[in-house]
C-alpha positions in Angstrom: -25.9 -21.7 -44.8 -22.4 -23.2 -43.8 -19.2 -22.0 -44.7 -16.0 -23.8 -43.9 -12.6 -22.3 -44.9 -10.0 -25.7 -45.5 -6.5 -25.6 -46.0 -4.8 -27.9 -48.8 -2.2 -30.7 -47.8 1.3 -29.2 -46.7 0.0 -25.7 -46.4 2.5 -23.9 -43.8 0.2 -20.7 -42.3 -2.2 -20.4 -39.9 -5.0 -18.3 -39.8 -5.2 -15.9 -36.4 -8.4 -16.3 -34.4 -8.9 -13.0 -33.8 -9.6 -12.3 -37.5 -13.0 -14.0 -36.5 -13.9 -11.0 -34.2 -12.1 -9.0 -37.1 -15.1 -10.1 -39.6 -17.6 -9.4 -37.6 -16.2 -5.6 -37.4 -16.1 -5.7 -41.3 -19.3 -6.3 -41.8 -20.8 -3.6 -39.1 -19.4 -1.1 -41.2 -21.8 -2.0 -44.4 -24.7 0.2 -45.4 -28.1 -1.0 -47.2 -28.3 -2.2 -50.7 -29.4 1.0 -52.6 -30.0 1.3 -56.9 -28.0 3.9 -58.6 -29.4 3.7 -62.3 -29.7 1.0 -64.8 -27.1 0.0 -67.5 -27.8 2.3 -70.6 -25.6 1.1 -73.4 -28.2 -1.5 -75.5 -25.2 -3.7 -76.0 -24.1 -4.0 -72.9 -26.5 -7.4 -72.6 -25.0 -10.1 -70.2 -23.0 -7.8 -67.5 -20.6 -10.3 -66.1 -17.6 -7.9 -65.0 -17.3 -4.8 -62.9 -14.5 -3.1 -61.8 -14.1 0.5 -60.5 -10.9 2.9 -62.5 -8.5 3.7 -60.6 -7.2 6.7 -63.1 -10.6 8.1 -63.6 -12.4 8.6 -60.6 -16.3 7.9 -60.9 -15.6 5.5 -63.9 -16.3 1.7 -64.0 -15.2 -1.1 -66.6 -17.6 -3.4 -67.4 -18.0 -6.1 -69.9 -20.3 -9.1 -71.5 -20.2 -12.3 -70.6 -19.2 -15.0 -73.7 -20.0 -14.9 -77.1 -19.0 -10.6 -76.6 -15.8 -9.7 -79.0 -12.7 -8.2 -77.3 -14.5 -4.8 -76.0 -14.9 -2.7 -72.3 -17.8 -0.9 -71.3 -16.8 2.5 -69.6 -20.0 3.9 -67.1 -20.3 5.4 -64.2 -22.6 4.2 -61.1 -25.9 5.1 -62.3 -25.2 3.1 -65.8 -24.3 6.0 -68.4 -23.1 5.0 -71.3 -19.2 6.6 -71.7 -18.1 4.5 -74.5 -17.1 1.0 -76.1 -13.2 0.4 -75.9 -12.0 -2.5 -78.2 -9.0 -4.3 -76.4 -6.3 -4.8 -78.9 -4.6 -8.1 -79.0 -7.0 -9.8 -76.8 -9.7 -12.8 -78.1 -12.9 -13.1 -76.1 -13.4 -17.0 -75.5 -15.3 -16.7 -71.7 -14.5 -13.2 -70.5 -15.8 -13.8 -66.6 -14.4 -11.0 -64.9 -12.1 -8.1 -64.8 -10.2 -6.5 -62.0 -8.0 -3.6 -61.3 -3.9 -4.0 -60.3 -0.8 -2.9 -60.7 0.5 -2.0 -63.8 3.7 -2.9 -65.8 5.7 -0.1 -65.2 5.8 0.9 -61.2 3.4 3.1 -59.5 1.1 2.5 -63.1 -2.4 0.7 -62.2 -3.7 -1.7 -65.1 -7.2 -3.6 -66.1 -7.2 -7.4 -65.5 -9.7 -9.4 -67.5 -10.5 -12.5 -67.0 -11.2 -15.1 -69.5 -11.6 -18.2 -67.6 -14.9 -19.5 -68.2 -15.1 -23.2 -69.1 -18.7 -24.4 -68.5 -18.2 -27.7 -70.3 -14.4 -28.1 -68.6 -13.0 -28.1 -72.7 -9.8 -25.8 -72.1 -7.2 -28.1 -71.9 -5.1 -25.5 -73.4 -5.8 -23.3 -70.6 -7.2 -19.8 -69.4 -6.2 -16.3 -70.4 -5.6 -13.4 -68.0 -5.1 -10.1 -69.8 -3.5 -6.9 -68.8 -4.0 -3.7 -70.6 -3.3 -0.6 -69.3 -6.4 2.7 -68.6 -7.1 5.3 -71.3 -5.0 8.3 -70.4 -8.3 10.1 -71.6 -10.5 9.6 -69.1 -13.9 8.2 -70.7 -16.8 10.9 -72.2 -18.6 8.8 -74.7 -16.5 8.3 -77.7 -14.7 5.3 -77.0 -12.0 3.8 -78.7 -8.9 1.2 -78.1 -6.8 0.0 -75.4 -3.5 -1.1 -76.5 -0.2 -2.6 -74.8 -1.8 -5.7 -73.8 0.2 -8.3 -72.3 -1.3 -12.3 -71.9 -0.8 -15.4 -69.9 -1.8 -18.7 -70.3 -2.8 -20.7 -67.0 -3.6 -23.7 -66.2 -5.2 -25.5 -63.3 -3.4 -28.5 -61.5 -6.5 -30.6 -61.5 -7.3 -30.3 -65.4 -9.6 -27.8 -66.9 -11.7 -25.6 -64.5 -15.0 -23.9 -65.1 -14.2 -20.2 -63.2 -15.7 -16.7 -62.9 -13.9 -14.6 -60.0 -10.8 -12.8 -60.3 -8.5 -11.6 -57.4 -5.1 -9.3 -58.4 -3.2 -7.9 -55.4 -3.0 -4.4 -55.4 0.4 -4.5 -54.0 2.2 -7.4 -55.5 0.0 -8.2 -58.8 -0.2 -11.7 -57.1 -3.5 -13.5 -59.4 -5.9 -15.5 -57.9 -8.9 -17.9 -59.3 -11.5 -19.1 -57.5 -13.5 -22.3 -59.1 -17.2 -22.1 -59.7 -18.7 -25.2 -58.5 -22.3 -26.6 -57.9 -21.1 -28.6 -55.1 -19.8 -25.1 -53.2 -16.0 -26.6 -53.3 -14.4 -23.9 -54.9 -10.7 -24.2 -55.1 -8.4 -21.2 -54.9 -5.7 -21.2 -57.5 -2.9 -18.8 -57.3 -0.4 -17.5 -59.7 2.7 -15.2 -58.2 3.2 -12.0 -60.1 7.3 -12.8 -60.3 6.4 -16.3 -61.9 3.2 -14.9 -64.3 4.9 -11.7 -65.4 8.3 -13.3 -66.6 6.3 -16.7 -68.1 6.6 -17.4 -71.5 3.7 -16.1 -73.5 3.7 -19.3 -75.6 3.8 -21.5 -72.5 1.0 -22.2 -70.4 1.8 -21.7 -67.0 0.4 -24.1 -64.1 -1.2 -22.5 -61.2 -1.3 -23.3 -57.8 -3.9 -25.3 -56.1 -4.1 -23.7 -52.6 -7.0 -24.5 -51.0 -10.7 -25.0 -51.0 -13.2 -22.8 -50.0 -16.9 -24.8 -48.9 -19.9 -23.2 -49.8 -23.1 -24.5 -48.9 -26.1 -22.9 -50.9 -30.1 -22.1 -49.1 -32.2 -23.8 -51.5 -35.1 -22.1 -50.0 -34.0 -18.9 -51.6 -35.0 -17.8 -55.2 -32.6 -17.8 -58.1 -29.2 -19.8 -58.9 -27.7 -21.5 -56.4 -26.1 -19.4 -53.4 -22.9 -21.9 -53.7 -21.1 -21.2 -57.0 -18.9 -18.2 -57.3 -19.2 -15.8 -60.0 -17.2 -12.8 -58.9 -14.5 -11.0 -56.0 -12.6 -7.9 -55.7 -10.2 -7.1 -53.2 -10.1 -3.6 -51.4 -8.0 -1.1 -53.2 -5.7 -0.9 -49.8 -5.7 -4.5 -49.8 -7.4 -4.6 -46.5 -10.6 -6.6 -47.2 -11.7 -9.5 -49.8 -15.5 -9.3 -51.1 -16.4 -13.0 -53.1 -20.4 -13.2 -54.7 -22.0 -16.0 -55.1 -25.7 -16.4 -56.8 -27.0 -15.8 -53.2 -24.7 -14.6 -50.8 -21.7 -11.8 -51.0 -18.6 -13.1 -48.3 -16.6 -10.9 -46.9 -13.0 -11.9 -45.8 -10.5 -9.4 -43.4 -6.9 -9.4 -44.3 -4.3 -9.4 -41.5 -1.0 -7.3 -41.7 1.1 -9.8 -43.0 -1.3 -12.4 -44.8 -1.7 -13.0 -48.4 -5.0 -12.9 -50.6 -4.7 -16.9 -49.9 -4.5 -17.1 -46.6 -7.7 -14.3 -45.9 -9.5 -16.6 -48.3 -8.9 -19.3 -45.7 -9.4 -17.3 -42.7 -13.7 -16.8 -41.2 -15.7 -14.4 -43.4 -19.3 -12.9 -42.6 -22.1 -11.6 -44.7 -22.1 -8.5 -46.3 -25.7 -7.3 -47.8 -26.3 -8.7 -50.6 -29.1 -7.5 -53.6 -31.6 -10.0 -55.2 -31.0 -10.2 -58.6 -31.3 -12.4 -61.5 -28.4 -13.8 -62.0 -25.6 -11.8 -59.5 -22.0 -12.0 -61.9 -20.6 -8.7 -61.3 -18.5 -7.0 -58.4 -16.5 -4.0 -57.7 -15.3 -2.4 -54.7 -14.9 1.6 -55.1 -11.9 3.5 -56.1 -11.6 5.1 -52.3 -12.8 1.6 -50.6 -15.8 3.4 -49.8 -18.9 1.1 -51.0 -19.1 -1.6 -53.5 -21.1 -2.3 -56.5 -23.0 -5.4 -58.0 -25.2 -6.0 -61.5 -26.9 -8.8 -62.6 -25.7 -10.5 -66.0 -29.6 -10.9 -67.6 -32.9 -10.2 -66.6 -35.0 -13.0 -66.2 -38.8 -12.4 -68.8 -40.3 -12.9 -65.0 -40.2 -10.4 -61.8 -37.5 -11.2 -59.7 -37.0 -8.9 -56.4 -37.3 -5.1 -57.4 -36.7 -5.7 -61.5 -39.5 -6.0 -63.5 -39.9 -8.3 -66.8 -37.2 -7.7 -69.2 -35.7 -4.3 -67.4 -31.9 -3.2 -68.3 -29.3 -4.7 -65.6 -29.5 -2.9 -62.3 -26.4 -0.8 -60.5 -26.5 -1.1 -56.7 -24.4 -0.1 -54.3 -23.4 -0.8 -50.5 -21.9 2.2 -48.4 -18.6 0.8 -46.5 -18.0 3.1 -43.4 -14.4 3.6 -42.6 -12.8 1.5 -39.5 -13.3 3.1 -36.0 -10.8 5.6 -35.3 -8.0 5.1 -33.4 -6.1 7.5 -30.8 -4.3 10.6 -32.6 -1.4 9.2 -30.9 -1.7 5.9 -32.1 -2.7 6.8 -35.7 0.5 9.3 -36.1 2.6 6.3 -35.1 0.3 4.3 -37.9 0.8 6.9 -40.7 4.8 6.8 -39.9 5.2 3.4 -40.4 2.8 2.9 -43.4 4.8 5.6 -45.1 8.3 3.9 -44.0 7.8 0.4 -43.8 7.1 -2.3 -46.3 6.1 -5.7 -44.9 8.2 -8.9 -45.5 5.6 -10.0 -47.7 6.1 -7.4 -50.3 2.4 -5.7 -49.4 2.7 -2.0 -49.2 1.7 -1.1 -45.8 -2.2 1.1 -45.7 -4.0 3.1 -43.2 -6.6 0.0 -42.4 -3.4 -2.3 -41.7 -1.8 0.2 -39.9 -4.1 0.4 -37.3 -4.1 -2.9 -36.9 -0.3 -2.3 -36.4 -0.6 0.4 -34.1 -3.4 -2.3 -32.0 0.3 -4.6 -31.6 2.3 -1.7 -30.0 -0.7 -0.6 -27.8 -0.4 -4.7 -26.8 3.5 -4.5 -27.1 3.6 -1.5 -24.3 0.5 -3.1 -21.9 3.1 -6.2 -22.1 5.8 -4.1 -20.8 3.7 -2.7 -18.0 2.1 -5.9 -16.8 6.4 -7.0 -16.2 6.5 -4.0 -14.3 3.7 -4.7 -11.9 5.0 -8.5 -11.6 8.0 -7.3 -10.8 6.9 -4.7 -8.1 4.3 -8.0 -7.0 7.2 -10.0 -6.5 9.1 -7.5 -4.7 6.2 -6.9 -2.0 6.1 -10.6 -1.7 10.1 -11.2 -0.8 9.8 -8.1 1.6 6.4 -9.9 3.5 8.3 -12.9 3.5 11.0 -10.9 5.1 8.9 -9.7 7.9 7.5 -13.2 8.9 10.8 -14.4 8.8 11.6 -11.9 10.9 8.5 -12.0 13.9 8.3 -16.0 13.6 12.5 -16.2 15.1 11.7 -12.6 17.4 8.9 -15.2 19.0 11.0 -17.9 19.4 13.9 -15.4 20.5 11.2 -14.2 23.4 10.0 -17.8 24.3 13.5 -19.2 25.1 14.4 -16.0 27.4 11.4 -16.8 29.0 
């Protein structure tokens, strides 16, 4: 498989180089693909969105894929049913995915859904993102409805665009769409959270085109094509990207200062990745501590580990937290992640500040290699001195002589 990152006419960043080492880190810290249970509600059919709670620990949103009405599955991760929540003021054309972000008021998270499917490329109207914000209950079967649901209207630069993976920063509420395509081009649309959130709910708003990512699928593996995305999530400290395709889960390293944009852009590596059916649903934990995937049908033949018409599958990848830095190092870390906000607007975090505390340690070894030139330099003019010096005593002895 190839995978090239491209950057669209005009575009002003550059990725760093070092983020390449950087992935290769990320993915060490990945554990085996291990089930957790299988999906109990009957109705939850066509799994096509996951995405972990933020206010109830343990809890994950699901939903269907089209042809579903306006509803949320609440579970946990080995598939127990803990209710059906309608979504007030929210239509269900294509819902694709669903994500996690920050919420209208500050400090408030809220659930992203997705509706931007468009198989035929029909919406010229555009795609719907939908914000709603959690139960204050947390889930235990009953269900019920979600209400204060806000909308927006998008639409892509390049006409209508068939889509299934949702990315919200968890720092800026920043949205970004990544195309589903055959081909493996899928283009990266973004939507700022100052432009989106003050947009005129009865005017479509048009998106960003900001690059491309290139996919190229193994045809010698079973199932759907490993080049078309159907699903991403972003680490809940921002420090990571995870996008699925059919075949293959990527996953992307943020830097300090970058946006969700420029990691998309940047080298990723493989993370494990289950066999399933047909792989539409991702969700990285609560804690950043492991991430889940489901399949959206089973297939009436045996594919990996499922058997013939089994419920959807919930699996789940241990992440391992970063190596640890010097107690030193780390205190300085912790100070300025509690004290410092980067120019970007992205809330400093624990993995970034590491990565911030890596630029002083480089900062301070700059300052002591001056030193030593210096010192160098100094022992050089003084040898220089005492040639000088024995080179006009010689001459000084020959003429006496």
């Amino acid at each position: 498989m190839i995978i090239l990152a491209t950057c669209s006419p005009g575009a002003a960043w550059a990725v760093p180089d070092a983020l390449a080492d950087d992935a290769a880190d990320l993915c060490s810290r990945f554990g085996v693909v291990e089930a957790t249970g299988t999906v109990a509600s009957p109705e939850l059919v066509e799994l096509s969105g996951l995405a972990a709670s933020r206010a109830h620990p343990g809890v994950v949103w699901a939903h269907n894929d089209s042809g579903d009405t306006a509803r949320l599955f609440a579970v946990d991760t080995s598939g127990r049913d803990l209710g059906t929540y309608t979504v007030s003021g929210a239509r269900a054309v294509d819902w694709e995915d669903i994500a996690v972000g920050p919420g209208e008021a500050p400090g408030t998270s809220a659930l992203y859904i997705a509706d931007i499917g468009d198989n035929r490329s029909e919406r010229v109207d555009g795609v719907t993102i939908y914000r709603v914000p959690e139960p204050d209950a947390a889930p235990d079967g009953t269900g019920g409805s979600l209400s204060g649901t806000a909308a927006v209207t998008l639409v892509s630069p390049r006409g209508p665009d068939d889509a299934e993976a949702l990315l919200v920063d968890p720092a800026t509420g920043d949205l970004v769409i990544i195309t589903k395509s055959l081909a493996g081009e899928s283009h990266v649309l973004t939507a700022d959270a100052p432009v989106w959130t003050t947009a005129p709910a009865d005017a479509p708003m048009v998106m960003v085109d900001a690059g491309t990512i290139h996919v190229q699928a193994d045809f010698g593996l079973p199932g759907l094509p490993g080049s078309m995305v159907t699903a991403a999530d972003v680490a809940p400290d921002g420090s990571f990207i995870l996008v699925r395709t059919y075949q293959y889960i990527l996953a992307f390293p943020r830097g300090v200062d970058q946006t969700l944009v420029q990691a998309l852009l940047g080298t990723p590596c493989f993370a494990p990745a289950p066999l399933e059916p047909q792989g539409e649903a991702l969700a990285i934990s609560a804690s950043g501590d492991a991430y889940l995937t489901a399949s959206e049908v089973q297939r009436p033949i045996d594919i990996g580990d499922l058997p013939a018409g089994s419920a959807a599958v919930i699996r789940r990848v241990r992440i391992d937290p970063p190596p640890s830095t010097p107690t030193t190092a780390t205190t300085t870390a912790a100070t300025a992640t509690a004290t410092t906000t980067p120019a970007s607007g992205t809330t400093s975090t624990s993995t970034l500040g590491e990565r911030t505390s890596t630029s002083t340690s480089t900062s301070t070894s700059t300052s002591t290699g001056a030193w030593l030139w210096i010192i160098a330099g100094f022992m050089l003019v003084v040898a220089s001195g005492v040639g000088w010096w024995r080179i006009r005593r010689h001459r000084s002895v020959r003429t006496t002589r």
